[in-house]
One Martini backbone bead per residue (centre of mass of N, CA, C, O) as a GRO file, in nm:
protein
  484
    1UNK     BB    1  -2.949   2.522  -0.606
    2UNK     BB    2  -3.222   2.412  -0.778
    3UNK     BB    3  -3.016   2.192  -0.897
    4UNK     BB    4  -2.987   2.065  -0.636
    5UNK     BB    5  -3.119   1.827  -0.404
    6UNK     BB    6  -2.976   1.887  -0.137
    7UNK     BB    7  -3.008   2.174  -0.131
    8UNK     BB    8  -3.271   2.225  -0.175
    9UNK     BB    9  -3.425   2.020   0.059
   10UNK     BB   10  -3.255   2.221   0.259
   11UNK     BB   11  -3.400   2.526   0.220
   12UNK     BB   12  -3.716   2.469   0.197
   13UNK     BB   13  -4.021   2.466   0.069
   14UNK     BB   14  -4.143   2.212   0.043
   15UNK     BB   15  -4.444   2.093  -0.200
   16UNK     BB   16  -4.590   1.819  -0.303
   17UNK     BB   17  -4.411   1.720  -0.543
   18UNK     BB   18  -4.136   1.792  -0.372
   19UNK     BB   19  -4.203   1.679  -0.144
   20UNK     BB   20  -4.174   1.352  -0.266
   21UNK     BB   21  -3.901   1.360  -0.405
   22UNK     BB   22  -3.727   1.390  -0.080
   23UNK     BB   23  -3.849   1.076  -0.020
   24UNK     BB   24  -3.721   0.958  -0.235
   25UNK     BB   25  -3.429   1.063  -0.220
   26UNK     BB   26  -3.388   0.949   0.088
   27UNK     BB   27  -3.425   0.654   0.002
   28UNK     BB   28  -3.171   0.634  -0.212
   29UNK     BB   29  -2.973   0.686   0.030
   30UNK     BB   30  -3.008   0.465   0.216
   31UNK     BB   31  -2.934   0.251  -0.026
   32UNK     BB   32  -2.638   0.356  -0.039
   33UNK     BB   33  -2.527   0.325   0.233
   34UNK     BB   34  -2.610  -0.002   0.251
   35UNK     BB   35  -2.423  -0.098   0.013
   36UNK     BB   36  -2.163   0.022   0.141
   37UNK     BB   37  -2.184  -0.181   0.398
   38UNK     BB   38  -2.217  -0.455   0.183
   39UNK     BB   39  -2.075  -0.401  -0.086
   40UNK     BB   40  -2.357  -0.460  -0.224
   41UNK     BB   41  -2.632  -0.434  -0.484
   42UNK     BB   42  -2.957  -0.543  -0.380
   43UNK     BB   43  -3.159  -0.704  -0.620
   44UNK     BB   44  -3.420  -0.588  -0.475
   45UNK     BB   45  -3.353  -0.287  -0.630
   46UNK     BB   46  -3.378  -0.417  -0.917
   47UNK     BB   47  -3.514  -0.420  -1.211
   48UNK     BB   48  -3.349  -0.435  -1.446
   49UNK     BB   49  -3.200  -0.694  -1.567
   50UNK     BB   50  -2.966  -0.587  -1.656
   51UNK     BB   51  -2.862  -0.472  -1.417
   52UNK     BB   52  -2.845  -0.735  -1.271
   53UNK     BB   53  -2.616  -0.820  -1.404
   54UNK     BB   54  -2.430  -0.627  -1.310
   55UNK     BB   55  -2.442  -0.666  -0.981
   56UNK     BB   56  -2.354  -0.912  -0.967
   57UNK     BB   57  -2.016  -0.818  -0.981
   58UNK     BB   58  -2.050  -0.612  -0.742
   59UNK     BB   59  -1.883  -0.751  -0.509
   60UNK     BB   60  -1.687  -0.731  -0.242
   61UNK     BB   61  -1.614  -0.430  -0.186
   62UNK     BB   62  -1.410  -0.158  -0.124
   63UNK     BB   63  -1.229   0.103  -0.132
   64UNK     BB   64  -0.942  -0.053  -0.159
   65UNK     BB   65  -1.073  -0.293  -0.315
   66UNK     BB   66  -1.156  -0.281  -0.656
   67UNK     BB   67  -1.226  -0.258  -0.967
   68UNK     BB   68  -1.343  -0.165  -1.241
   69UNK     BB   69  -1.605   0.082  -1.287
   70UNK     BB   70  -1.839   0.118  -1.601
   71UNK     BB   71  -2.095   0.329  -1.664
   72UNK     BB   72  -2.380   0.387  -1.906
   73UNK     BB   73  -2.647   0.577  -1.813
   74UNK     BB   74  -2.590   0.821  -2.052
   75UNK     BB   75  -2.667   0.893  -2.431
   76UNK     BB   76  -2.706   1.065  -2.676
   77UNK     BB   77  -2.753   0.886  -2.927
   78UNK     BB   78  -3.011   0.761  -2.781
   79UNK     BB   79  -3.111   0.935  -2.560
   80UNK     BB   80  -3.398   1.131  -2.435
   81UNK     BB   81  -3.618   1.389  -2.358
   82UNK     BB   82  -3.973   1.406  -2.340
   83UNK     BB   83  -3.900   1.609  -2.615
   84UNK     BB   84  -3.663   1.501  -2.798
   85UNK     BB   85  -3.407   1.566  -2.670
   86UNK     BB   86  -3.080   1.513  -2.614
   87UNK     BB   87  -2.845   1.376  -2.357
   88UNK     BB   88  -2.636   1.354  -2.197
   89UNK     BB   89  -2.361   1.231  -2.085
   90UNK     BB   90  -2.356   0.940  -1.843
   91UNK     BB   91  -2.057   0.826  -1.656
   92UNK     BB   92  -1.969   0.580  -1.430
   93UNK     BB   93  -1.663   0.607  -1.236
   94UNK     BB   94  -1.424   0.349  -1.084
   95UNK     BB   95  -1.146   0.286  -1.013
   96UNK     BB   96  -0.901   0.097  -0.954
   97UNK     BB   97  -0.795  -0.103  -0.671
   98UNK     BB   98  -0.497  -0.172  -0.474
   99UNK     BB   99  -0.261  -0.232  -0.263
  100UNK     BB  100  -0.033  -0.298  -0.488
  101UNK     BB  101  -0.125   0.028  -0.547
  102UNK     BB  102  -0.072   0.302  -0.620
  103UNK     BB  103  -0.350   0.601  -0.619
  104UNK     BB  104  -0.259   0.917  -0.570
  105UNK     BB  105  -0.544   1.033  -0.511
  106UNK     BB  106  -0.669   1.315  -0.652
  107UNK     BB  107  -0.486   1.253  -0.866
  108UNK     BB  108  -0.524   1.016  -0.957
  109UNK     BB  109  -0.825   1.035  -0.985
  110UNK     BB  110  -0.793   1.252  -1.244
  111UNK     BB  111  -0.585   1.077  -1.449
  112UNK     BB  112  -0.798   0.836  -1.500
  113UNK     BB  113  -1.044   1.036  -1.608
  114UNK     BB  114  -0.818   1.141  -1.838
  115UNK     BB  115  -0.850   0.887  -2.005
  116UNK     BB  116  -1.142   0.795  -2.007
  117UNK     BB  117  -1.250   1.066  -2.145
  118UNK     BB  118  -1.010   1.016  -2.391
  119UNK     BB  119  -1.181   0.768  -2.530
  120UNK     BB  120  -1.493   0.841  -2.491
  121UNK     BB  121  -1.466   1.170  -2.637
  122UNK     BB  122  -1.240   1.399  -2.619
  123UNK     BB  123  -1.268   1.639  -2.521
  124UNK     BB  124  -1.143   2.012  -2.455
  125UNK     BB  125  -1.284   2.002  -2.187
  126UNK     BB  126  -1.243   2.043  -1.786
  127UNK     BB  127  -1.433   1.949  -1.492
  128UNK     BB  128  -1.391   2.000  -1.170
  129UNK     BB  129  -1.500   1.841  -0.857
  130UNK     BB  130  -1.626   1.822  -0.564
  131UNK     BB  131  -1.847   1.631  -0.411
  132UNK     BB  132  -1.977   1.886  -0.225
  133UNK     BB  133  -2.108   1.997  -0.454
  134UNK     BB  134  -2.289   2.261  -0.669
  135UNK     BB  135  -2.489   2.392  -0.896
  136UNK     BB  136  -2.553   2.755  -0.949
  137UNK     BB  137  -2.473   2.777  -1.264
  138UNK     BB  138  -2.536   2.732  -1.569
  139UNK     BB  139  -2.338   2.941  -1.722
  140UNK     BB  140  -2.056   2.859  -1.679
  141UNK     BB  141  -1.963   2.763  -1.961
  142UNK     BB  142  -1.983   3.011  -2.090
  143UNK     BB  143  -1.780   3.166  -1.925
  144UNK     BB  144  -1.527   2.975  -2.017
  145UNK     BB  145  -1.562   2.995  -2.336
  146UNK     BB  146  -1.505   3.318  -2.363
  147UNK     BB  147  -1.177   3.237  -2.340
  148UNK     BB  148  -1.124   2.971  -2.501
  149UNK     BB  149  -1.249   3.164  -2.760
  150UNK     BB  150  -1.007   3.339  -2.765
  151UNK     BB  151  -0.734   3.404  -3.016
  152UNK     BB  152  -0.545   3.539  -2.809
  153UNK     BB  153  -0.549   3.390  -2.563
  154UNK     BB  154  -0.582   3.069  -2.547
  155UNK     BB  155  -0.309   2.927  -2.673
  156UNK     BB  156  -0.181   2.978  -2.316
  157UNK     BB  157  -0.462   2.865  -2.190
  158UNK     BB  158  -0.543   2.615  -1.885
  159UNK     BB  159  -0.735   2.769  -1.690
  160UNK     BB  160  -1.045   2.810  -1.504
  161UNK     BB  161  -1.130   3.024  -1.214
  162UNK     BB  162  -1.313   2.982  -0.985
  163UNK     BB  163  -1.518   3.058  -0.708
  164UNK     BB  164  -1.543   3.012  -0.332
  165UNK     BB  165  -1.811   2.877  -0.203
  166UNK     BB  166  -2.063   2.860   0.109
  167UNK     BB  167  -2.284   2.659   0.280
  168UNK     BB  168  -2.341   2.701   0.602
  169UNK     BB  169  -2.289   2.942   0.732
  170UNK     BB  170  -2.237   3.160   0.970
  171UNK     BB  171  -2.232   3.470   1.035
  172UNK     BB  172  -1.923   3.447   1.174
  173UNK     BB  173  -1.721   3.281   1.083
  174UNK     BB  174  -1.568   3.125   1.323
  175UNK     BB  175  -1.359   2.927   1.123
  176UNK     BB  176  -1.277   3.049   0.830
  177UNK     BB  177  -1.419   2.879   0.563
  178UNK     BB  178  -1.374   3.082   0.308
  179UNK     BB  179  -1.090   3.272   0.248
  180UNK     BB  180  -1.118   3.559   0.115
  181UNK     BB  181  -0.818   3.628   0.075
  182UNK     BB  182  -0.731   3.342  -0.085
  183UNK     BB  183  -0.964   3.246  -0.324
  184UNK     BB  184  -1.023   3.562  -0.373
  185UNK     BB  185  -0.830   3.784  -0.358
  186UNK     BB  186  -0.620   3.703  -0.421
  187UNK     BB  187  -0.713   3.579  -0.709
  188UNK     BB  188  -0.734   3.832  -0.830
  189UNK     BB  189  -0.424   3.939  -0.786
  190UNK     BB  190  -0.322   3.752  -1.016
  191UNK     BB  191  -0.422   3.771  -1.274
  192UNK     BB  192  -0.232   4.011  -1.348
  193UNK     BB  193  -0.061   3.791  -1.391
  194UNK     BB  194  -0.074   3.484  -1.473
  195UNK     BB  195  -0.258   3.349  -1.241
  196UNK     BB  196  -0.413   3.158  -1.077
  197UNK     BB  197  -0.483   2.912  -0.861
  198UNK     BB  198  -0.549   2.614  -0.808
  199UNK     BB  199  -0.810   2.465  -0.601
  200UNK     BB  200  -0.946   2.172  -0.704
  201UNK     BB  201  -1.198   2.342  -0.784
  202UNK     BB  202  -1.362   2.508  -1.019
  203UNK     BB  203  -1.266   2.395  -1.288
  204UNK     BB  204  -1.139   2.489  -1.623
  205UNK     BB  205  -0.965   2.245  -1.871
  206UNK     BB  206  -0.766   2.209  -2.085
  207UNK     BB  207  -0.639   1.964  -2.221
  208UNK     BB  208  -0.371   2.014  -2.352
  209UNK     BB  209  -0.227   2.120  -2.064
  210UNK     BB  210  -0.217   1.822  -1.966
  211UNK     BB  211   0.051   1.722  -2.198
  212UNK     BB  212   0.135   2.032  -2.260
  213UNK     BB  213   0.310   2.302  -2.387
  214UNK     BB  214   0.248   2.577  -2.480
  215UNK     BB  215   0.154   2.719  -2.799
  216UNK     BB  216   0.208   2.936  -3.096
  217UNK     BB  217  -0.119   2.816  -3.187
  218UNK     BB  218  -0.363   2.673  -3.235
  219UNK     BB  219  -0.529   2.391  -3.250
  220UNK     BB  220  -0.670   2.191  -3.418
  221UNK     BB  221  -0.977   2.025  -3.427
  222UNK     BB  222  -0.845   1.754  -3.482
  223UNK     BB  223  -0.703   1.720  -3.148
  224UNK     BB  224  -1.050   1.707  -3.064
  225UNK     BB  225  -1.191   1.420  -3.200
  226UNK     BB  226  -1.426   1.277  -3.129
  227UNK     BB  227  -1.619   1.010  -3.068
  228UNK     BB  228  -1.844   0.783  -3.278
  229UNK     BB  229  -1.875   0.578  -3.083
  230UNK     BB  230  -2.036   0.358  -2.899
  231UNK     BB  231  -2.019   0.368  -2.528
  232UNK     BB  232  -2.092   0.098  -2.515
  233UNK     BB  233  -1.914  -0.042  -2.667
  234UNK     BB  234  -1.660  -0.294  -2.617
  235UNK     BB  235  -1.419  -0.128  -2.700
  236UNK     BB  236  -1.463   0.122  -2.562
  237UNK     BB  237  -1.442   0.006  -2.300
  238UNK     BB  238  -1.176  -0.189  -2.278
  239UNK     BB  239  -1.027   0.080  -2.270
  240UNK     BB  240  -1.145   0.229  -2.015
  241UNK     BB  241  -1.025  -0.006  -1.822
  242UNK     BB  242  -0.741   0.007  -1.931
  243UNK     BB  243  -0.716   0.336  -1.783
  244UNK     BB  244  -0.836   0.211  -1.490
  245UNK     BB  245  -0.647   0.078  -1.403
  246UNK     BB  246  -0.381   0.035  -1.178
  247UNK     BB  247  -0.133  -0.052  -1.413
  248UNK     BB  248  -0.100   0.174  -1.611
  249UNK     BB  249   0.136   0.323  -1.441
  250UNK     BB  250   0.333   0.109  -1.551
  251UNK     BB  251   0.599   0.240  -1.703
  252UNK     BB  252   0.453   0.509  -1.663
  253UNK     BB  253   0.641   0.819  -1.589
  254UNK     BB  254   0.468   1.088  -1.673
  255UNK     BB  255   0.268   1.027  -1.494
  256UNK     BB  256   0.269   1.322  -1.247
  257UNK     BB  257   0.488   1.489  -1.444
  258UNK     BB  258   0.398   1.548  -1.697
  259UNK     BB  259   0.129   1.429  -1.721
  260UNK     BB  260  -0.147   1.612  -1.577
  261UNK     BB  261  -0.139   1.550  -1.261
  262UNK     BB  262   0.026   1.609  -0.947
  263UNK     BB  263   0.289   1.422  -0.783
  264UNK     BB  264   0.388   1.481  -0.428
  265UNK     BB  265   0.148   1.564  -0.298
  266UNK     BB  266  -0.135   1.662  -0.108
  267UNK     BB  267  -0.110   1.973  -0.265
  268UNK     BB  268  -0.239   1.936  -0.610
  269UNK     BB  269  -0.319   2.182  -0.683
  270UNK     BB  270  -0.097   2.399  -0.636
  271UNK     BB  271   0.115   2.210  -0.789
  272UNK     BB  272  -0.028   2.190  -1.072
  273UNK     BB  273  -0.027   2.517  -1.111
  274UNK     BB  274   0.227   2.560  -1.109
  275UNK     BB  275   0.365   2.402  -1.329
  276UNK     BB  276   0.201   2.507  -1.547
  277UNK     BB  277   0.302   2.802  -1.536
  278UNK     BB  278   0.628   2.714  -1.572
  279UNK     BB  279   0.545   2.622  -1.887
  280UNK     BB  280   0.341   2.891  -1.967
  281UNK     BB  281   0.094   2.902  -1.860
  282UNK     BB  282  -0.239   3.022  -1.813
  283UNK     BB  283  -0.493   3.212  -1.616
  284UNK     BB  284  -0.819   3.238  -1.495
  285UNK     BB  285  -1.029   3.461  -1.287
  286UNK     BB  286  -1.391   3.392  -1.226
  287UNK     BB  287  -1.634   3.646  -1.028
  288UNK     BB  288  -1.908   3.633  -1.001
  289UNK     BB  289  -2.199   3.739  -0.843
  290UNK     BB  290  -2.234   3.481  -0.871
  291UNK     BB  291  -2.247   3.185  -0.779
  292UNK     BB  292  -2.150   2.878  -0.930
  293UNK     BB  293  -1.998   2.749  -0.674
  294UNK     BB  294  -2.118   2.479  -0.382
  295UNK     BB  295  -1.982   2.451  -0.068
  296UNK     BB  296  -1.863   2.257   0.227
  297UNK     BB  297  -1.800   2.351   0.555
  298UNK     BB  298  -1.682   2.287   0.804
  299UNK     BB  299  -1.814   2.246   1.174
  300UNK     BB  300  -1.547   2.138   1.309
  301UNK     BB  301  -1.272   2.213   1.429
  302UNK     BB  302  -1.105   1.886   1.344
  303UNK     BB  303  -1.171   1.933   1.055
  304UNK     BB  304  -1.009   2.246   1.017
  305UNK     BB  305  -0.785   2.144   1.096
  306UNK     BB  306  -0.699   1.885   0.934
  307UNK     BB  307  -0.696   2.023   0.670
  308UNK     BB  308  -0.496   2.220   0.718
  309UNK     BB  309  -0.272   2.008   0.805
  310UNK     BB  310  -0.270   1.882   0.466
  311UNK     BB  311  -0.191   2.168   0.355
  312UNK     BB  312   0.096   2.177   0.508
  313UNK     BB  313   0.211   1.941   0.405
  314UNK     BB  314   0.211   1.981   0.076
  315UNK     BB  315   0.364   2.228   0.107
  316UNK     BB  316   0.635   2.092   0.214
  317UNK     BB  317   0.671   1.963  -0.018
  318UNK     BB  318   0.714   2.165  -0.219
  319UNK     BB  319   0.942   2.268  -0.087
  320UNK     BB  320   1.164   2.066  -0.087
  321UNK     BB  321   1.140   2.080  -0.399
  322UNK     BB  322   1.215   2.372  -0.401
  323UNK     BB  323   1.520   2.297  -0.304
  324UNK     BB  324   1.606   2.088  -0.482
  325UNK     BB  325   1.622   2.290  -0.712
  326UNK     BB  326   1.945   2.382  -0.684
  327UNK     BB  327   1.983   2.454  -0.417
  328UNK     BB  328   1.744   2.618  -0.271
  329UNK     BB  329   1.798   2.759   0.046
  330UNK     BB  330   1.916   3.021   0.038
  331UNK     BB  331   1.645   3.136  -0.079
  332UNK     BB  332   1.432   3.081   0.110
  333UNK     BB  333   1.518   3.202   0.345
  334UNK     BB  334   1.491   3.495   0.198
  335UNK     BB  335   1.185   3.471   0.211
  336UNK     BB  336   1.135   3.412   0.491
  337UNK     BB  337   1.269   3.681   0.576
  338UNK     BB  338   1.088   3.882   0.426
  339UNK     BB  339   0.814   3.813   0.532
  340UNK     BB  340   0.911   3.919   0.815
  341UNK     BB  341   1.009   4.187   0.757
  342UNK     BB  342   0.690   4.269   0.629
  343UNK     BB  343   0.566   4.247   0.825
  344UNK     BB  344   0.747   4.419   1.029
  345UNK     BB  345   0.638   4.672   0.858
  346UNK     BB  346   0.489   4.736   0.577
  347UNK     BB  347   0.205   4.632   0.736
  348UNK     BB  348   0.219   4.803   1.016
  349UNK     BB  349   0.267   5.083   0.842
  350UNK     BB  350   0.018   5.056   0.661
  351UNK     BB  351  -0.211   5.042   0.881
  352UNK     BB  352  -0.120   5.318   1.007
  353UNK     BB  353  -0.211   5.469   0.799
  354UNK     BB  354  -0.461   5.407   0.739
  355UNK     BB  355  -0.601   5.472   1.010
  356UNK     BB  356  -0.484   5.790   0.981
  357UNK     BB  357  -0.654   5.836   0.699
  358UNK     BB  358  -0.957   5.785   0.804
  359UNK     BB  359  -0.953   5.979   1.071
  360UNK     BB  360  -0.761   6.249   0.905
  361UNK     BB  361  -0.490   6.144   0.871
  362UNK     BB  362  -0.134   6.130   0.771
  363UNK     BB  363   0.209   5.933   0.713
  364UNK     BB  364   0.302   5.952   0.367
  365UNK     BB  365   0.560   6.138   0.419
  366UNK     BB  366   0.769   5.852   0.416
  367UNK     BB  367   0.920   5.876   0.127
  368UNK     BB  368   1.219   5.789   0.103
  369UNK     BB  369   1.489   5.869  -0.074
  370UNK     BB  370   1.771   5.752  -0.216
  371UNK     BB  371   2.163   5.864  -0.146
  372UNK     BB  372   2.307   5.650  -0.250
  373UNK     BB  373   2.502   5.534  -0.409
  374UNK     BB  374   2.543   5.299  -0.662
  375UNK     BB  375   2.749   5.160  -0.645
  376UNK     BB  376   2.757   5.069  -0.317
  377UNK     BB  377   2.514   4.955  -0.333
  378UNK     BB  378   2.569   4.708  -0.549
  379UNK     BB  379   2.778   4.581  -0.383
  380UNK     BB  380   2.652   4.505  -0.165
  381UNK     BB  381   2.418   4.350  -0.297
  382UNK     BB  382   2.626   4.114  -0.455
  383UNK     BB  383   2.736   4.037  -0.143
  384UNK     BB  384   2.433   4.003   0.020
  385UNK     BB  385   2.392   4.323   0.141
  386UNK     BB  386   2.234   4.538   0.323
  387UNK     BB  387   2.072   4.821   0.261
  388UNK     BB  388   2.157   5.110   0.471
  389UNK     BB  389   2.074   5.430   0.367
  390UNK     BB  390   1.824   5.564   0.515
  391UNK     BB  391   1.622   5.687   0.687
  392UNK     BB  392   1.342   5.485   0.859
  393UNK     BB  393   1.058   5.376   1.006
  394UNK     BB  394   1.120   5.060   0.955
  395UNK     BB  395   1.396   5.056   1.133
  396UNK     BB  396   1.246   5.045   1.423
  397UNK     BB  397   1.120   4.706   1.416
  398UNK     BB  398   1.380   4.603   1.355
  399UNK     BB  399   1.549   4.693   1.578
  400UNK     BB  400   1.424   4.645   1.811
  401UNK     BB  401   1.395   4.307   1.771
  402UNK     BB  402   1.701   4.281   1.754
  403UNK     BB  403   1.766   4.351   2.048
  404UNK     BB  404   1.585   4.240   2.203
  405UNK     BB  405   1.649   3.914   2.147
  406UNK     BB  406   1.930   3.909   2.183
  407UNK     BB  407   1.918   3.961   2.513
  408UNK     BB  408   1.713   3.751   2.529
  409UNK     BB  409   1.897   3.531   2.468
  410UNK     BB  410   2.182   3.557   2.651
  411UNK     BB  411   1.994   3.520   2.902
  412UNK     BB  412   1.873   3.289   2.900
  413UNK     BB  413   2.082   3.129   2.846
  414UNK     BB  414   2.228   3.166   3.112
  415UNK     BB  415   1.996   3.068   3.282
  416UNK     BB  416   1.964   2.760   3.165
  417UNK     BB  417   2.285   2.677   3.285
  418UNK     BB  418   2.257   2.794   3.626
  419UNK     BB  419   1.991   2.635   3.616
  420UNK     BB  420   1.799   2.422   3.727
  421UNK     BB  421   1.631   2.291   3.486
  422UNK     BB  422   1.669   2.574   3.292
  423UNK     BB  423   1.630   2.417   2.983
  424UNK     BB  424   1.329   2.313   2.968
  425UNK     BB  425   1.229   2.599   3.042
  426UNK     BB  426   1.391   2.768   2.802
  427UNK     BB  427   1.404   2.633   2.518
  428UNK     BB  428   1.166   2.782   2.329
  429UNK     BB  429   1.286   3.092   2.409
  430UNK     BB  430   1.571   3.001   2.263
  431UNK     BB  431   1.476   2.923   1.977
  432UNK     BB  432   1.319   3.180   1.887
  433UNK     BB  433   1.521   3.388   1.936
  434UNK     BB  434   1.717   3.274   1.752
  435UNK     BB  435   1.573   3.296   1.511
  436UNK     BB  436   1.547   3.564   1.496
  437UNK     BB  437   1.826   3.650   1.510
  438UNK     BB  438   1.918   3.511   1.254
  439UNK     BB  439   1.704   3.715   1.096
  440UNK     BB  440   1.895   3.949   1.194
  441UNK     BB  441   2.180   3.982   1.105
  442UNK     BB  442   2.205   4.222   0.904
  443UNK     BB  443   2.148   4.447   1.154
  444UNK     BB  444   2.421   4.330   1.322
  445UNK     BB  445   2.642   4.392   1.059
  446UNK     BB  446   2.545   4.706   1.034
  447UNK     BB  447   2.647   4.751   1.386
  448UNK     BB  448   2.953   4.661   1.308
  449UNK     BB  449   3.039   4.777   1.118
  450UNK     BB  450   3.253   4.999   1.086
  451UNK     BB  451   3.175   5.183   0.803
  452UNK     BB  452   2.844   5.115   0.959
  453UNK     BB  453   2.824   5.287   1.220
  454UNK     BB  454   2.773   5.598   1.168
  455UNK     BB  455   2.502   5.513   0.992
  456UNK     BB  456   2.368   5.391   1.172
  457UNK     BB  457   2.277   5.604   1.379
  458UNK     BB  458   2.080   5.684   1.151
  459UNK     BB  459   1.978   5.448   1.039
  460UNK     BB  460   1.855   5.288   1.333
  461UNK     BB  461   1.893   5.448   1.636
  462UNK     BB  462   1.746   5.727   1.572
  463UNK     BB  463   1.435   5.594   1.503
  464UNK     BB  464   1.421   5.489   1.783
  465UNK     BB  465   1.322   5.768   1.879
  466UNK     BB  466   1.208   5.975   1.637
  467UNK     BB  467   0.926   5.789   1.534
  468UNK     BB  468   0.764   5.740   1.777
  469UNK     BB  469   0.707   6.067   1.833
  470UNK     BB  470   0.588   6.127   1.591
  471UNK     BB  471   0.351   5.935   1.610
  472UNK     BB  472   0.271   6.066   1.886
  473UNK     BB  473   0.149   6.341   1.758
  474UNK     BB  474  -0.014   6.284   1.520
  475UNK     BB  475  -0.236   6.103   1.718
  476UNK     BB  476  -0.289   6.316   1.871
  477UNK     BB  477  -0.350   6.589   1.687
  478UNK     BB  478  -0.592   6.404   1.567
  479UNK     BB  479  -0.758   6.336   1.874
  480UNK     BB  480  -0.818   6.624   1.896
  481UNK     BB  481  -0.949   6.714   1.623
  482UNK     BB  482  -1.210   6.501   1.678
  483UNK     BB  483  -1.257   6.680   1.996
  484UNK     BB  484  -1.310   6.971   1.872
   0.00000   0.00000   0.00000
């Protein structure tokens, strides 16, 4: 974080020339505001002529509208810093914005920089970073470069994605805004198979992962060649600005579909991190002890939802699109269905063994192997019908929740009919459990049918009764053993 100003300054205990820096800092902060409240920069904050002369062009801009900004702040060929070595490239990039082009949002905007970068520069490394980040390690550069210098592994991996931490966190971190189920848990999980999803920020791209299909092997040097001009000459400028144009993308529609991140989407980071999987990339989740990169996160309740709702929005696009690949709706349909179902089974009977074997006590010994025939499984399960094969405790809040909704429907819906008004009053309860129904049709397939009439009786009907009894002995048992 002491490499960060707004970070340190933050953090307290500034003394001496540092609170003078701060002072410095917060005035250069309110200059930045001043600025863009009156849309230009006020001649008199500039001291060098040069300077005055680049921003007498910049008036009258808003964020929506005003042309490509590219300015060289350091050059390394050039610029030295008071030990005599040289610094690295600074350069500012605002693209071109127009009302009469779309922007793409922050895929247009990481795009826009994938090109200018790739005139100005073209190194093989990209790290993407949100506004409100801070660098706290500055070792990041040297441990994404351990993967992709790996000659067995990096031929095709695309990127390498840190975990994300937040500064400014209350203790009970009240909104959930760290997400640590889904940055890190989740991702250290996905690593094991293609790699983690991109989330967006705190991650290291290779730049051809970024315009084509992983290679059978490196490709040379020749294709990372560095420009050799000075970026400040004319020429490279000229090119940079076309590149940050609006009207670039113009006849260009491979930009945010073949080419780049993707658009279409307003949740462009995982859905750009998904399309690179499709095409055969890999990815890596590096988290070390040290947090690498520190975000802020939301303090208001409505920044918290809104930010939500429109990874939701994003997702649904998402979702539409994966719809529309081949017809796929009922495989949705399917996979929303075992959500529900792996919900209320294995999710809840692993809890509760977890729980009783904290405890002391343990029910992993329902782990029942199937007796039936592999032609009739098969045959089933070709036909798209659920295999209710043997008893199981699963099948006890399957079937539970099966017949309880289903009766739950048909009361409702008679009562919304035969009552004044009682369709507005029972609406929402009959939606829901229709979906539930709906959801369960499997269930009552298997209840309804001949021939597993008799096998329904011993594998859905029968655990209805005989496995809460046993998990009520259990937990006696367990809860005696606790007090004697």
């Amino acid at each position: 974080m002491e490499r960060s100003p707004e970070a340190y300054f933050q953090s307290g205990g500034c003394d001496g020339e540092a609170e003078e820096m701060k002072v410095m800092f917060e005035s250069l902060k309110e200059r930045v505001d001043c600025a863009m409240e009156k849309g230009y920069v006020g001649l008199n904050l500039v001291n060098s002529p040069e300077e005055k002369e680049i921003f007498k062009t910049w008036k009258n801009f808003t964020r929506k509208d005003h042309p490509s900004v590219i300015q060289v702040l350091l050059e390394r060929k050039k610029d030295k810093d008071i030990t005599g070595h040289p610094l690295p490239n600074l350069i500012y990039i605002s693209r071109e914005k127009r009302p009469a082009s779309p922007h793409n949002f922050k895929a247009g905007a990481l795009n826009a920089l994938l090109r200018v970068s790739e005139t100005m520069t073209n190194v093989p490394l990209i790290l993407t970073l949100d506004c409100d980040m801070c660098s706290n390690d500055p070792t990041a550069p040297q441990r994404a470069l351990c993967y992709f210098l790996d000659k067995e592994f990096s031929p095709n991996l695309s990127f390498v994605q840190f975990q994300q931490r937040f500064t400014g966190l209350n203790k009970n971190d009240i909104y959930g805004g760290e997400f640590r189920w889904l940055l890190t848990l989740g991702e250290q999980g996905l690593d094991g198979l293609q790699g983690p999803n991109y989330i967006g920020k705190g991650c290291f791209f290779s730049r051809r992962s970024l315009y084509s299909s992983p290679p059978v092997a490196l490709p040379s040097f020749d294709e990372f060649k560095v420009q050799s001009c000075l970026l400040s000459s004319q020429l490279i400028l000229l090119k940079a600005h076309e590149a940050a144009s609006s009207e670039y993308e113009h006849g260009r529609k491979e930009w945010g579909s073949q080419i780049g991140f993707k658009y279409g989407s307003l949740a462009e980071d995982y859905y750009t991190g998904y399309i690179l999987h499709c095409q055969g990339w890999r990815s890596v989740f590096c988290n070390p002890d040290r947090p690498t990169f520190l975000g802020e996160s939301p303090k208001s309740l409505v920044e918290v939802v809104s930010q939500s709702k429109r990874w939701n929005v994003g997702l649904y696009q998402n979702l539409i699109e994966f719809m529309e690949v081949g017809g796929l709706i009922h495989r949705w349909w399917s996979e929303q269905r075992m959500w529900l179902i792996k919900g209320i089974t294995s999710s809840t009977f692993g809890t509760l063994d977890f729980i009783l074997s904290e405890i002391g006590n343990s029910a992993s010994g329902f782990n029942l192997t199937s007796k039936v025939k592999k032609e009739e499984e098969n045959m089933l399960y070709e036909n798209g019908k659920f295999v209710f094969n043997t008893a199981s405790p699963f099948f006890v809040s399957m079937g539970t929740i099966a017949i309880v909704n289903v009766i739950s429907f048909i009361f409702g819906f008679i009562k919304a009919m035969i009552r004044v008004g009682g369709l507005n009053e029972m609406l929402i309860h009959i939606l829901l459990s229709g979906f539930i129904v709906t959801n369960s049709w499997p269930v009552y397939e298997a209840m309804l049918t001949k021939k597993m009439v008799v096998k329904c009786q011993k594998v859905l009907l029968r655990p209805l009764f005989c496995f809460p009894l046993y998990y009520f002995v259990l937990v006696t048992s367990t809860l005696h053993k606790m007090i004697s």
